[in-house]
C-alpha positions as CSV (number, residue, x, y, z in Angstrom):
1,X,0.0,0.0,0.0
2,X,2.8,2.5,0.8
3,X,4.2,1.6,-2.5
4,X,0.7,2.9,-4.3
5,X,0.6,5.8,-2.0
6,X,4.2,7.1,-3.2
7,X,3.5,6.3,-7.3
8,X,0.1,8.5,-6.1
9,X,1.6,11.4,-5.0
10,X,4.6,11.3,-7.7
11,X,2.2,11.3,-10.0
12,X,-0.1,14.0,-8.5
13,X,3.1,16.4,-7.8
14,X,4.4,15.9,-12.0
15,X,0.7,16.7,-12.9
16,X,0.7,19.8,-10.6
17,X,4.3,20.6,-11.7
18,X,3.6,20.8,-15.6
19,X,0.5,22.3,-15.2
20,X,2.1,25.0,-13.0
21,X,4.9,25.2,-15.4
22,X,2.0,25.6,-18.3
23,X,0.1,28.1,-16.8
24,X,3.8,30.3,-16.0
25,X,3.9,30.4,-20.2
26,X,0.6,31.0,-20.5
27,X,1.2,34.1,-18.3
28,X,4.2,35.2,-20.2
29,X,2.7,35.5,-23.8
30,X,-0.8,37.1,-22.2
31,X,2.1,39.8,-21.3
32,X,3.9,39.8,-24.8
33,X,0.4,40.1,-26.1
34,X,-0.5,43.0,-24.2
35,X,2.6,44.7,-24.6
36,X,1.9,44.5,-28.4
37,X,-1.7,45.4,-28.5
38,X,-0.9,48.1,-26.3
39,X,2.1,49.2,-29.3
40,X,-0.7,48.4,-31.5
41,X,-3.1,51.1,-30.0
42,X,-0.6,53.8,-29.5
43,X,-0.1,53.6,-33.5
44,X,-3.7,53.7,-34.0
45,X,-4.0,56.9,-31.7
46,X,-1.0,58.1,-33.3
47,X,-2.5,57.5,-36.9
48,X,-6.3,59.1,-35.8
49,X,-4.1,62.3,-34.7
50,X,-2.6,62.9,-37.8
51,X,-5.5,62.4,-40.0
52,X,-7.9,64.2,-37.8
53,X,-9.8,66.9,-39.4
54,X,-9.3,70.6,-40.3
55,X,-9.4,72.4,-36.5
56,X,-12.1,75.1,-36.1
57,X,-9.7,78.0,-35.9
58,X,-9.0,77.4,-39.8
59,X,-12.8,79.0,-40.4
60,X,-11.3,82.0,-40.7
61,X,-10.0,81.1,-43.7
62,X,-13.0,79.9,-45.6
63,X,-14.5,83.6,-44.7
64,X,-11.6,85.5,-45.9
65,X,-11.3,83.3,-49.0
66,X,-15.5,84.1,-49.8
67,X,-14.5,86.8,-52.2
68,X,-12.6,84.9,-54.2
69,X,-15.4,82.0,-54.5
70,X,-18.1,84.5,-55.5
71,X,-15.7,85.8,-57.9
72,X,-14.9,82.2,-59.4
73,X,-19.1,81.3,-59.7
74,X,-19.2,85.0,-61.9
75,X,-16.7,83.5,-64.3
């Protein structure tokens, strides 16, 4: 009986071990994967910045420019 006791718990500690070991690598690509998504996002924010639209303080423009529009639709 001791015999099946010890083959038991050798068992039952390798199970525990590789699982353990398994869930350490599942830990460490969750973090690669976050580290890159996180990259990932920054670009994206980084791309929406750049290609945001005209800012309000450019209307100015448009109403200085109104003379020259009228002028155009006359020729």
């Amino acid at each position: 009986m001791r015999a099946a006791a010890q083959t038991t718990l050798t068992a039952s500690a390798l199970t525990v071990g590789i699982t353990a070991v398994g869930l350490v690598r599942v830990i460490f690509h969750l973090r690669a994967i976050r580290a890159n998504l996180v990259a990932t996002t920054d670009a994206a924010q980084a791309i929406a910045d750049l290609t945001s639209t005209v800012p309000d303080r450019l209307t100015s423009i448009n109403a200085n420019l109104k003379p020259v529009r009228e002028f155009c639709d006359t020729v």
